[in-house]
N, C-alpha and C positions, 0 to 999 in steps of 0.2 A: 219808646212806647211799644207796648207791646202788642200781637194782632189782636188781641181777645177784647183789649183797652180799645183799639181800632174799632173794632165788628160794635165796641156797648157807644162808640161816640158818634156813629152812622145811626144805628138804632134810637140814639137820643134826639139824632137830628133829624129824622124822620119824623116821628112823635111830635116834635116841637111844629115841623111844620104840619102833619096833620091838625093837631091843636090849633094853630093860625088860623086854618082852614077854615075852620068848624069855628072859631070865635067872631071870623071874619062875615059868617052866612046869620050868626045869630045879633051881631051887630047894625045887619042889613035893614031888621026890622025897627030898629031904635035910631033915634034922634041924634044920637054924635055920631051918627054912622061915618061921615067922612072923618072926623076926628082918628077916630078908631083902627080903620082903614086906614088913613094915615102912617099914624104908630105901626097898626101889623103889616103895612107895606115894607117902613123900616125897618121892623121886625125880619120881617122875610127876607129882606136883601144882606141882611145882617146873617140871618141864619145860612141863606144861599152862599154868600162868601165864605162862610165858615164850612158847610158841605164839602162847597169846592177846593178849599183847601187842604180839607180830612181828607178827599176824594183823588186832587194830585199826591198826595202826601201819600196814599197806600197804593194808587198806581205806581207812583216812585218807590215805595218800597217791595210793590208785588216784581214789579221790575228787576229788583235788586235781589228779592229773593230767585225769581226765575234763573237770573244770570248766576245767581250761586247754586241753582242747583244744576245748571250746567255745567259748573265748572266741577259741580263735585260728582254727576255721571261721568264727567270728560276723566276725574280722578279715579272714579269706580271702575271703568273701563279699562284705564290704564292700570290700575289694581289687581284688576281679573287677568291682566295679560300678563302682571309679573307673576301672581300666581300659579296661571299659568306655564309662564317660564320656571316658576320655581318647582312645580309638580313634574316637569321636566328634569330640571336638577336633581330631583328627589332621585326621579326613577335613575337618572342616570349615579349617585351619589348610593343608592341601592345597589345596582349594579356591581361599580365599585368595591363597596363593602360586602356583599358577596364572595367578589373575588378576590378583596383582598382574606376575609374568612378563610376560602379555599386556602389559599396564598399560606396564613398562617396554622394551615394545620398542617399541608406540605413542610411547612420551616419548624413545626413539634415534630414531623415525624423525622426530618433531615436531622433535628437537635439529639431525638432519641438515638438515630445511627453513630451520630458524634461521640455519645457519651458512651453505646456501646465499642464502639472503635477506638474511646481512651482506656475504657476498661480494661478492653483487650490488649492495648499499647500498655499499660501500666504491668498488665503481668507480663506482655513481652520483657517487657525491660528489669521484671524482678527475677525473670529467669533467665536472663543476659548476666543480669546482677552475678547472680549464682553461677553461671558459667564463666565470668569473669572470675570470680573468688576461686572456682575450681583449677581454671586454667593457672592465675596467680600462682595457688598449691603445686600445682604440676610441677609452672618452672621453677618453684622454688624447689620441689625436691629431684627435679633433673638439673639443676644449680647443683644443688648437694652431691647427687650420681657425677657429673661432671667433674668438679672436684676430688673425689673420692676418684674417680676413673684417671684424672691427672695424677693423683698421687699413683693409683697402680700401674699408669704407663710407665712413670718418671722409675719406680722403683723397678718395672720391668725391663726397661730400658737400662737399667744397673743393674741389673742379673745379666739381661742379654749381655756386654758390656764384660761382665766379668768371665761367662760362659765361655765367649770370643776368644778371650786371654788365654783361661784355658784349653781352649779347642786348638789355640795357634801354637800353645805350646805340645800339647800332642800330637799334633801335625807335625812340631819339629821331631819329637820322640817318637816317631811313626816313619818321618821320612827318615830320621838317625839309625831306628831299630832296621827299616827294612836294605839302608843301604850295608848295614853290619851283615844280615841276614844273607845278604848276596855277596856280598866276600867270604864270607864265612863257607858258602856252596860254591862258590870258585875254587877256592882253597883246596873243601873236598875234592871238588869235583879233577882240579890238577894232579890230586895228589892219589885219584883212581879210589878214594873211597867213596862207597855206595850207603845210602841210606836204605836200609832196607823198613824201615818203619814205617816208609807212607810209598804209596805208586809213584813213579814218576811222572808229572803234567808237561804233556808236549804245549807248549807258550804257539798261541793261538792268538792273532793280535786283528783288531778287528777296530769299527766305530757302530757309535750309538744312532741310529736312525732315526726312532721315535720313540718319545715317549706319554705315558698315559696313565693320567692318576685317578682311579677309582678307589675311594671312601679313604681307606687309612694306606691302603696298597700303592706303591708305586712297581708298573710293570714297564719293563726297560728290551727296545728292541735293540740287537745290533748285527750288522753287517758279514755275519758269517756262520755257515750254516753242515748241514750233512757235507759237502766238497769239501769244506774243512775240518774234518772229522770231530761236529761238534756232534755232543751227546747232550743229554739232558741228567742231570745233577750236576753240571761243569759248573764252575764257578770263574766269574769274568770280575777285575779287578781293574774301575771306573776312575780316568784321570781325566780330566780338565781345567785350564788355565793354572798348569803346576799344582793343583790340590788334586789329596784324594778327595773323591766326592761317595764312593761306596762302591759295595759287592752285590752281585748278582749272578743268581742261582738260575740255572738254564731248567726249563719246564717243557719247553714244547720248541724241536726243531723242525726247520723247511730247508730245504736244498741250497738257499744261498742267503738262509738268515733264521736268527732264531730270539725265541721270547722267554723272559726271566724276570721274578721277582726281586724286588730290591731287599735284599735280607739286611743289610746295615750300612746305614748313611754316616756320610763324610759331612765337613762344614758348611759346604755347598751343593745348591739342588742340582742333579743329575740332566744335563739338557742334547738336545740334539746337535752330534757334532763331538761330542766326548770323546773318548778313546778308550777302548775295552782291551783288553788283556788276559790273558789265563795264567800268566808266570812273569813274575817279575827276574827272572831271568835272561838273562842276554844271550844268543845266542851265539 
């Protein structure tokens, strides 16, 4: 039942008894008065029971709603606190997103460094690339040069090789010629004839002290000087380890030594420690 049905069956049961009331004072002056009385006594206690029933019946349910509306402030209360708590969430869930915001424009602009640093990795390595393929070329054509430089060792190495050959063999025809040469002036020389076609060279025997090679020149010092009546245009003729090694022309003398250029080489280079000569003649 519902309160409005409540509020129209208190309002009926009012009425009813006022009605009693008022039938009960108009009955007063008439002849069945106790009759009547009667009835509306029963009447009334009839209707009073029913009052009191409608009357615990909405105390009981005013009761009932009371307790529900406490239990539903007791709800609203707790409502507003989660509330509340959740407007706290919020702010703190703002917060957050906030900084995760920041967060993610830090992580666009970090992204954008990224993508310029592959860019620039990307042309590092297509200009690696290219330096690769350059270097490749390189050795492939210092591969080629090397080769090419093998073959003109190997065939220099067979020139030198043959050169040798023949240097050893005019070495022999050089030591043949000059030992003929100095018989041949023994001979005269026994037999009292004079060459009158070139000066006689007093044999002036000397060593090699040092030597010093500037650009194409080799200049040759040796061990004997003005006290051995060296001159300058003399010519000193270079032996060591049994080879000729070459001739040297006197340019500038000192008192116990003098310097000359090498005017023609033998099959070996001229070293300190040689032995110099002005006449292969014996004395």
């Amino acid at each position: 039942m519902s309160t409005l049905s409540k509020v129209f069956v208190v309002l009926v049961l009012l009425a009813a008894i006022a009605l009693a009331m008022s039938s009960m004072a108009r009955l007063a002056t008439t002849d069945d008065y106790k009759t009547r009385l009667k009835n509306e006594t029963a009447l009334k206690e009839l209707w009073s029971d029913s009052a009191a029933r409608a009357v615990a019946q909405l105390t009981s349910e005013r009761d009932a709603h009371s307790n529900t509306r406490a239990t539903l402030s007791s709800q609203i209360a707790d409502k507003d606190t989660e509330i509340a708590g959740l407007k706290t969430d919020k702010d703190v869930l703002e917060k957050e997103v906030g900084s995760l915001k920041t967060g993610q424009e830090d992580m666009r602009a970090d992204l954008q460094n990224v993508k310029d640093e592959l860019v620039k990795a990307q042309d590092d390595i297509k200009r690696l690339h290219s330096e690769r393929d350059a270097a490749v070329k390189r050795a492939a054509d210092f591969e080629e040069a090397r080769l090419d430089a093998e073959q003109n060792l190997r065939e220099s190495q067979n020139r030198v090789k043959n050169l040798r050959a023949e240097v050893a063999n005019l070495e022999v025809q050089l030591r043949t010629h000059i030992q003929r040469v100095t018989k041949l002036q023994k001979i005269l020389d026994d037999r009292g004839i004079v060459d009158t076609g070139r000066a006689p060279v007093k044999k002036i025997d000397a060593l090699v002290t040092e030597v010093q090679r500037r650009d194409a020149d080799v200049w040759v010092q040796v061990s004997a000087g003005k006290a051995n009546e060296v001159k300058p245009g003399m010519k000193f003729i270079i032996f060591g380890e049994g080879t000729y090694k070459g001739d040297v022309q006197i340019s500038k003398v000192f008192e116990d030594s003098a310097i000359g250029r090498l005017i023609q080489s033998g099959t070996k280079e001229v070293m300190t420690g040689d032995k110099a000569t002005t006449s292969l003649k014996e004395d």
